[in-house]
Each structure stands twice: as C-alpha cells, then as structure tokens.
SETI-295040 format. One line per field, with one value per residue (C-alpha): x, y, z; residue number from 1; residue in three letters. Coordinates in steps of 0.1 Angstrom, whole numbers, plus 5000, padded with zeros to 4 digits. Layout:
BEGIN
u: (X, ...)
v: (Y, ...)
w: (Z, ...)
num: (NUM, ...)
residu: (Ala, ...)
This chain:
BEGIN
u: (7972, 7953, 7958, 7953, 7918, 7914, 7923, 7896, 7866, 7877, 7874, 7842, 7827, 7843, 7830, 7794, 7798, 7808, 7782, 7756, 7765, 7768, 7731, 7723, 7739, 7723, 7685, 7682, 7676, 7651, 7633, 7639, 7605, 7590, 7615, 7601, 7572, 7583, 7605, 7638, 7644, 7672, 7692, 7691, 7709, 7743, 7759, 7745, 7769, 7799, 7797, 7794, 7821, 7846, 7836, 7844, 7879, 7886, 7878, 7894, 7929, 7927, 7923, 7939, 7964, 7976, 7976, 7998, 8025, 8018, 8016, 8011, 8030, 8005, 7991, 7961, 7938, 7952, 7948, 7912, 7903, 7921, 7899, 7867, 7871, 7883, 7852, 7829, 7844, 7846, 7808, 7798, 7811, 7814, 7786, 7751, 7715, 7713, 7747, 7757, 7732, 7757, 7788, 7786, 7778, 7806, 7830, 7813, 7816, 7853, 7859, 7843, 7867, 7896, 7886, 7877, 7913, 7927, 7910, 7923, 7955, 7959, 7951, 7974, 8003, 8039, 8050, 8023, 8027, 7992, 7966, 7943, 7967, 7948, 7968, 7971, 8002, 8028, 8056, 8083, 8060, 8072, 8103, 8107, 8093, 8114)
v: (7370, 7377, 7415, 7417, 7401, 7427, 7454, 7440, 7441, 7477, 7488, 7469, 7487, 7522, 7518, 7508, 7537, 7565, 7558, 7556, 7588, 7604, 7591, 7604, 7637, 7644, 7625, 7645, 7681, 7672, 7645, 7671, 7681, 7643, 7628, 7637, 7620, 7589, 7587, 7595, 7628, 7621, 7617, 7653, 7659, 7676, 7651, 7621, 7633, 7642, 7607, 7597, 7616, 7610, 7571, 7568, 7585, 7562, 7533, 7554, 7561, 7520, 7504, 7529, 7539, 7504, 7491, 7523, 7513, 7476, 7471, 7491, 7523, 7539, 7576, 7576, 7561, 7588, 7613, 7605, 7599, 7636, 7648, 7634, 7649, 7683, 7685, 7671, 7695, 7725, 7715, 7717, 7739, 7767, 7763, 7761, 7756, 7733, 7735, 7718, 7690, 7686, 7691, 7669, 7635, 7646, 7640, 7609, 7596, 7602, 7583, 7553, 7554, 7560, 7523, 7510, 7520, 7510, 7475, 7473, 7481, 7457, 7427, 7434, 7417, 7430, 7420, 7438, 7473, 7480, 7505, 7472, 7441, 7415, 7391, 7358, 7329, 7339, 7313, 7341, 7335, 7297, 7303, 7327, 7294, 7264)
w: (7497, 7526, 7525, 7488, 7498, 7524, 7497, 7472, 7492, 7508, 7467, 7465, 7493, 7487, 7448, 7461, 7492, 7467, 7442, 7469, 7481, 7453, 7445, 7480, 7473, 7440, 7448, 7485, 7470, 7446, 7474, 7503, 7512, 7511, 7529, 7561, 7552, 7541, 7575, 7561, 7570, 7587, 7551, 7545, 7584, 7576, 7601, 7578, 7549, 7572, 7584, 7547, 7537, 7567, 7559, 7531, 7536, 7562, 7534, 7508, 7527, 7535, 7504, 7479, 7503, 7511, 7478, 7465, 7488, 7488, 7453, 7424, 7434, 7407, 7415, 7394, 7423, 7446, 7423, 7416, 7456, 7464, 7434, 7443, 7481, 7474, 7451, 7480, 7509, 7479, 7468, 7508, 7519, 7492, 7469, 7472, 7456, 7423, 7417, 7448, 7437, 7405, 7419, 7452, 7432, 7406, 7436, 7449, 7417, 7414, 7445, 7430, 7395, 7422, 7439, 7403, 7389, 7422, 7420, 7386, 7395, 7419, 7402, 7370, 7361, 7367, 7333, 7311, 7304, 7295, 7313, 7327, 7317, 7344, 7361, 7343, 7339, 7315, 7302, 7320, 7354, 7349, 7342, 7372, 7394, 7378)
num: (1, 2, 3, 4, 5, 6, 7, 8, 9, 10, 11, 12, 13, 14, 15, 16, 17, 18, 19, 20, 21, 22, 23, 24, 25, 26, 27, 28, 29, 30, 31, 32, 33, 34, 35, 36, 37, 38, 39, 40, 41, 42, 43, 44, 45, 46, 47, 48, 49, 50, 51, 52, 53, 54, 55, 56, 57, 58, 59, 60, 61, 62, 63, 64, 65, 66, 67, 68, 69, 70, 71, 72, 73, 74, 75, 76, 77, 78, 79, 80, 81, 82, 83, 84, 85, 86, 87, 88, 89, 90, 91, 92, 93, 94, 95, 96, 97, 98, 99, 100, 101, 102, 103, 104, 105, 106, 107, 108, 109, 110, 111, 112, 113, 114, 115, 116, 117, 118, 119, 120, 121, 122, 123, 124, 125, 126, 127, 128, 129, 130, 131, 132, 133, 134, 135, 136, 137, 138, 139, 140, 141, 142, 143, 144, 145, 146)
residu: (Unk, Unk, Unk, Unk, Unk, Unk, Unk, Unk, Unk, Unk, Unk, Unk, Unk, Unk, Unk, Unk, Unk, Unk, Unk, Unk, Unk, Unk, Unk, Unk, Unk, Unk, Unk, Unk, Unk, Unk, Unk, Unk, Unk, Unk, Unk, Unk, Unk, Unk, Unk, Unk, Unk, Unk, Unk, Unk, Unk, Unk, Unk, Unk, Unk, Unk, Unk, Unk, Unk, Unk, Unk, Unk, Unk, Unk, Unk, Unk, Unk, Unk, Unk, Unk, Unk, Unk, Unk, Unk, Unk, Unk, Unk, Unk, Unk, Unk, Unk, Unk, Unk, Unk, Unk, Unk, Unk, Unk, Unk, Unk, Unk, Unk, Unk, Unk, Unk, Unk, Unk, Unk, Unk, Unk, Unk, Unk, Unk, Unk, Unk, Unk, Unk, Unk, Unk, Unk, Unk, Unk, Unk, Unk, Unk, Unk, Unk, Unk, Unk, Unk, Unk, Unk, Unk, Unk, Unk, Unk, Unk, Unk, Unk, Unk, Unk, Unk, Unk, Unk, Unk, Unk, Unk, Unk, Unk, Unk, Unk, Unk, Unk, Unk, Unk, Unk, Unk, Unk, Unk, Unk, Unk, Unk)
C-alpha cells in the first residue's frame, strides 16, 4: 500500500514536471531576450534543462519503472516515457531554431501521458479488461475474501 502511495505521487510530480518543462521549453525562445530582465535568465542556461531533463528521468525510471514490474506489467507508459526523451535529447541536440521550440515541449508532453497512463494503470482493477477500468469492489473480489 505504501509503495503504491509512493508510486502515485512520483506520477503526480512527473505529470506536473513534464508539463512544466515542456511550458518552459516552448515559452523560453519566444521570452529569451526579456528574461534577463525580469531576473530569470538563468532558465534559458543549457545546464537548467539538462537538470530538467535528467530529473525527470530519474522520476520517470521510478514511478513508471516500478509500477511496470510491480503491478501492471503494461508497456504503454514505457513506451510513451522512451518516446517523450528520445524526442527531448533528438530536439536538443539535433535541431535548432523554431522548430526546436515545437519539438522539445512535444517530448515533455509525452512524458506527462506516460505518468498519466501509468497512474491509470496502476489503480485499475485486475478483473476488468478495459483500457481505464478503475479499481472498485466486485462481487468476485468478495468471493476471493470469504
């Protein structure tokens, strides 16, 4: 119970992580010559988005990765996660100018469907065979207990 707890507020903070940084990767080339002016120029630092990036892997490998193996043994959210940081790394380090500033946020925005699914995942119910069937008591759950 404990672990699953764990493994919900890791997806709550990789879906709120990836979203921001996909917000920061797409709002920081249109804002890049204020920022300095308003004090944030540090957000447009290339170490600022490594350390976003190798953060949100580190949050990503622990709550999707755990609740694979732990639970749902479903590779959508894995899928999605590899997705989103190939196109990060790919948009980085390969592409540049406007199209980076649509690519980059793409990725961050896969990561958060990748904790969404995997949040989703987690909490449904063995029984059900549908995509998002959310845990709730069925009469074979009783059964099972008696």
């Amino acid at each position: 119970m404990i672990q699953r707890l764990k493994a919900i507020k890791l997806d709550n903070v990789g879906m709120t992580a990836s979203t921001l940084c996909a917000i920061h990767c797409a709002a920081v080339p249109v804002f890049f010559t204020s920022l300095p002016l308003i004090g944030l120029g540090f957000l447009a630092n290339p170490w600022v988005e490594w350390i976003m990036i190798i953060i949100a892997l580190v949050v990503g490998i622990s709550s999707i990765g755990t609740s694979y193996f732990k639970e749902h043994h479903r590779v959508l959210p894995l899928a999605l996660m590899l997705a989103g940081f190939t196109t990060i790394i790919v948009g980085h380090l390969f592409i540049t100018g406007w199209v980076e500033a649509v690519v980059v946020p793409m990725g961050g925005f896969m990561i958060a469907a990748a904790h969404f699914v995997n949040y989703k995942y987690a909490g449904t119910c063995k029984a059900g065979d549908s995509f998002f069937h959310l845990k709730h008591n069925h009469p074979h759950d009783e059964h099972k207990a008696a």
